[in-house]
N, C-alpha and C positions, 0 to 999 in steps of 0.2 A: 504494500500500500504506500504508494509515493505520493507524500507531500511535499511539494517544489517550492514554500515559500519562505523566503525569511527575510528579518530586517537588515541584515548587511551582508553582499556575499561575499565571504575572504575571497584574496589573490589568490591564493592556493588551490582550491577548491575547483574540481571539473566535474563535479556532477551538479546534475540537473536542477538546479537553482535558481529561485528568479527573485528578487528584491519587491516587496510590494506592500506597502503600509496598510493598505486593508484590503486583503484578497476579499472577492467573493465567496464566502465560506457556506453559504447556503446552496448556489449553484454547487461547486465544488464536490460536499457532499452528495449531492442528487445525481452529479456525473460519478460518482466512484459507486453508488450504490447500481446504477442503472448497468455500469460497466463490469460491477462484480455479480449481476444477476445474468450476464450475457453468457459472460466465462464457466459460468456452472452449471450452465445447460448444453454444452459442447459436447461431442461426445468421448473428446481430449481428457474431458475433466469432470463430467458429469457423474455422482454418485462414489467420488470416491473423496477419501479422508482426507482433509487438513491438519497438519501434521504441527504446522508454524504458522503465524503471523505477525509481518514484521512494518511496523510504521516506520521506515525511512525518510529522508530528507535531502536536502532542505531542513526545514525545524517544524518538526511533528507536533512538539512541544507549543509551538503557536495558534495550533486550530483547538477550535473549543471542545471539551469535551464531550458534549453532547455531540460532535461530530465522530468524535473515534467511536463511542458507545453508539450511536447509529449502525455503523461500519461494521463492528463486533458483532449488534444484534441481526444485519444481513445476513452475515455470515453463518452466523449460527440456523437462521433458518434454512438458506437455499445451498450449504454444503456440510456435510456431516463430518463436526469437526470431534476430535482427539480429546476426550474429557480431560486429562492434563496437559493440551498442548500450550505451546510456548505462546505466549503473546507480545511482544514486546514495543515499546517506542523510544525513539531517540527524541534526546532532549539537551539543548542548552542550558549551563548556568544560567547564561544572559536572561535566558525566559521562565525562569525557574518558579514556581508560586506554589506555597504548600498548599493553597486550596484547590487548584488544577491540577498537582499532581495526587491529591485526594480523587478528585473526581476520577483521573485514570484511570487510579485503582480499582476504584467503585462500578467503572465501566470494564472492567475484564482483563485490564493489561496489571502482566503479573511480573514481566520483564524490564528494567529501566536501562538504558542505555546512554550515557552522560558522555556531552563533547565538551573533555575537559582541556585537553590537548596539552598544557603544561603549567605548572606553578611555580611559573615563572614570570613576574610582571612584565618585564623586556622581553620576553619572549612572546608572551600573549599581545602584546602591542605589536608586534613584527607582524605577527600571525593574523592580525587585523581583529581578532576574538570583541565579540563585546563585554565579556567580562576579565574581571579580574582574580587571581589566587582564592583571595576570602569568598568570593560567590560561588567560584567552583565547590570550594568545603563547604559552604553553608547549603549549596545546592544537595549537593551526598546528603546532608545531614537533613533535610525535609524531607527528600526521599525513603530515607529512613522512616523518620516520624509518620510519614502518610500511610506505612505499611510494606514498602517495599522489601524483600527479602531475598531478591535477585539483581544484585546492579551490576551493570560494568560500567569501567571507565575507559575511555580513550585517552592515548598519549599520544604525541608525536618526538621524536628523535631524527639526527642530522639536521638543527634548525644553524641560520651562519652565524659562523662564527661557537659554535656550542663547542663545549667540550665532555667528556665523559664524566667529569666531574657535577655539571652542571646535568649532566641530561640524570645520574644517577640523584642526587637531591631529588627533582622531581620525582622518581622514581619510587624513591625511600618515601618520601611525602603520602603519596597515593597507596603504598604496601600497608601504613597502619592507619590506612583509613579502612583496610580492609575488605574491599570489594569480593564480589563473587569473582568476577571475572575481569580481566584485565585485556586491552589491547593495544599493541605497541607497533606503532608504523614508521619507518623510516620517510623524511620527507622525500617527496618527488616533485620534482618541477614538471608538471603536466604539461602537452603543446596545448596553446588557444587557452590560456588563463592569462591573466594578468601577470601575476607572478613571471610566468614564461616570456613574457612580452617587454616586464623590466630586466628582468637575469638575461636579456639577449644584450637590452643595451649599455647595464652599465651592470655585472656579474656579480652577483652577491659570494660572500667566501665562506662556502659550505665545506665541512669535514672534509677529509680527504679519506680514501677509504680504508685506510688502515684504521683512522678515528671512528668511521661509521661503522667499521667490523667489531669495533672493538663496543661499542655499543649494542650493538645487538650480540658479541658474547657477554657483554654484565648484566644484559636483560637476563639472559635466560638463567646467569648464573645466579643472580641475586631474587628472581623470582622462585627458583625451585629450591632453594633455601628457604624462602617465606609460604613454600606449599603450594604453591601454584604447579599445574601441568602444564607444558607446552605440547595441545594436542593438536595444535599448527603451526605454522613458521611465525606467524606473528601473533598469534591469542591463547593466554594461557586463564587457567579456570583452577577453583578449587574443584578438589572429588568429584565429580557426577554434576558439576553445573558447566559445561562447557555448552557456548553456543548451538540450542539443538539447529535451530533457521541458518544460520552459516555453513552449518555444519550439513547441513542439507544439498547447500548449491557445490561444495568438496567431495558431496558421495555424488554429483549427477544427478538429483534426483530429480521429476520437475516441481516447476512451480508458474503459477499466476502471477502478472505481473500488471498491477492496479493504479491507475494514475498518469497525469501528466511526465510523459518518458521514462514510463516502465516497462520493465522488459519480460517474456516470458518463456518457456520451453518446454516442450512434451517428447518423450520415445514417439518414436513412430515404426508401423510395423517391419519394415524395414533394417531396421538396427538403425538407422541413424536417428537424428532430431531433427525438429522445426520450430523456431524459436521467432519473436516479435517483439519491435519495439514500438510504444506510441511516440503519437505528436507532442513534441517536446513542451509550449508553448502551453500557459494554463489556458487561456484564454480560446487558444483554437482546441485545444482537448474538449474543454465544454462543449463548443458548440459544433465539434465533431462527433461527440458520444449523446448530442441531441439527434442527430443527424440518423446515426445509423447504428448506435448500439454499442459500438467497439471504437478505440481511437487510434487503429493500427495505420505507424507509419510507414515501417518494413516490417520485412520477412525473409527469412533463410533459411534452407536446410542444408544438411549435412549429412552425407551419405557415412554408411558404416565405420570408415578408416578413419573417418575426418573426425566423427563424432568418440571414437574412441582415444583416438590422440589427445583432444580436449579433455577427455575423463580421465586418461593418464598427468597431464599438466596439472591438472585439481587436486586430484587422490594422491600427488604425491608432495602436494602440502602440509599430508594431515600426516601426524605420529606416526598413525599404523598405515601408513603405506595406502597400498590396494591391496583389498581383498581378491587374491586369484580366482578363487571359487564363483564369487559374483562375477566378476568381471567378465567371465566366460560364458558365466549364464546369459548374462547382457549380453555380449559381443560374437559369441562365438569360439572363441580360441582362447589361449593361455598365456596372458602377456608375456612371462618370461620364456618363455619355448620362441612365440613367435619374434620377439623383439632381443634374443638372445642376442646376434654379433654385436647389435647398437649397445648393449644392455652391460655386457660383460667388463667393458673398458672398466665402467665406470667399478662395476663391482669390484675388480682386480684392483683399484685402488681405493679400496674401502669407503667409498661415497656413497656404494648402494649394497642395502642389504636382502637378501633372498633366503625366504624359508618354504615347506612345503604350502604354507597358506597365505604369504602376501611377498609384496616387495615395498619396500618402502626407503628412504634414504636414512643414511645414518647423522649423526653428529656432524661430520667430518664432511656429509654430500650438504648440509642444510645451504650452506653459501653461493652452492652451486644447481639448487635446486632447479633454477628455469633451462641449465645446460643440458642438465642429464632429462627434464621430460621432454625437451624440441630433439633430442636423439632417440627418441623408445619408439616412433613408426615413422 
């Protein structure tokens, strides 16, 4: 469920975003409800279980709650959802209100998801954030009080001029606030951001990557110290609360994609997928899902090879690898049998690891994670 709107969008930032002091949140609603009763009668998706639901952004956190709880209560009628499935929304400090994030709760979201990105004042000033340190914590801490018992937070690391000193402090900071879950992204300068379009012309002086390595090795070391798992490259969880909705799009599985430039994907009989993205634009979304039901801009498929390549690029984000067994059920074949020559280099130097039931990469592949999946077909 993509909400696109918020009141400032960082240089950073390449998703689907759009600035707007008073969206139409009435309309809005009416297109996400019309658009999730279209999707549930397909025969793609029709009568089968909801497993996750995830209010992304933009800032989810800005539409009123009687809009998510709307949203919820669709759902619940025209798809047969997961009596414990995840529900989650993303939320700013910046828009943080113990009484909205009461209401969340109260409407079905059991998951909080906080862009906190660093506590660090100069850093959040870079990052163009609208809040500051004290809002992020005071923000955790209503979340709390409202009820919440599943949070994550967001970090960012490699910001310029940072050092591992500086990105570990925020780090330590955010470990005894104690979250469920934590996740840590190294910055990327996207193409077509702003960011991108200043760092062309006058370079900002990011890490180098012996500094960035070295940050995402004290992430991992100083998180599984404090009991966190790293059961992806970049998101670790305590025990049994690891992203299940993220954790959904790493096994391949599909999903509905709801909103102004959301995206979506189904198996198809075939072995491969077909996947759609909408009209990016809130405004033309509306009155494209007045129009005709659905707000599909494109469409793609992917025949068998293609679609499993993808599945291996994903599943070999996560801890345990690929499941062999599924994999073959999906696909056909046995990734390591068939991607053995590509396969093997990397094993022989202990990057990847092979058992009778998965492959997955080791410690030693994590760095080189996106090499070793663009060689496995």
């Amino acid at each position: 469920m993509h909400i696109p709107f918020c009141l400032h969008k960082c240089h950073y930032c390449d998703f689907n975003s759009h600035e707007r002091l008073q969206p139409d949140w009435d309309a809005y609603r009416k297109a996400l409800i019309t658009e999730l009763n279209h999707w549930s009668n397909t025969p793609q998706f029709s009568g089968r279980k909801l497993h996750s639901i995830f209010f992304g952004g933009g800032t989810p956190s800005l539409a009123p709650p009687a809009l998510i709880e709307a949203i919820i209560d669709t759902a619940r009628v025209c798809c047969d959802i997961e009596d414990d499935a995840e529900i989650t929304l993303e939320a700013n400090p910046g828009t943080a209100d113990s009484g909205n994030f009461r209401a969340y709760r109260q409407a079905g979201i059991n998951r909080l998801s906080i862009g906190v990105q660093s506590l660090d004042a100069s850093e959040l000033r870079w990052l163009e954030r609208i809040h500051g340190p004290d809002e992020a914590i005071q923000a955790y801490h209503i979340a709390r009080n409202a009820g919440f018992t599943n949070i994550n937070l967001d970090l960012m690391y490699g910001l310029p001029e940072q050092n591992l000193h500086d990105w570990l402090t925020t780090l330590h900071s955010a470990i005894k606030l104690s979250p469920e879950h934590l996740s840590c992204y190294q910055l990327t300068v996207e193409p077509h951001t702003k960011l991108a379009a200043t760092h062309a012309q006058k370079p900002y002086v990011l890490p180098d990557d012996e500094t960035a390595l070295s940050m995402f090795w004290g992430t991992r070391e100083h998180l599984k110290r404090a009991a966190y798992t790293a059961y992806e490259i970049s998101n670790f969880a305590k025990p049994g609360l690891q992203c299940r909705h993220n954790d959904g799009y790493w096994l391949y599985h599909d999903y509905i994609g709801i909103g102004a430039g959301a995206s979506g994907k189904w198996d198809t009989s075939d072995q491969g997928i077909t996947r759609y993205s909408n009209i990016r634009t809130p405004e033309r979304y509306i009155e494209t899902i007045e129009t005709r039901g659905n707000a599909i801009n494109s469409q793609e498929s992917l025949i068998r090879n293609q679609a499993a390549a993808e599945a291996c690029w994903l599943g070999l984000r996560r801890k345990s690898g690929i499941n062999r067994k599924v994999f073959k059920q999906r696909f056909g074949f046995d990734i390591w049998q068939h991607s053995h020559a590509a396969l093997q280099p990397w094993h022989s130097r202990e990057k990847l690891a092979v058992t009778d039931t998965s492959v997955y990469l080791t410690e030693k592949g994590l760095a080189v994670a996106d090499a070793v999946a663009a060689s496995v077909l």
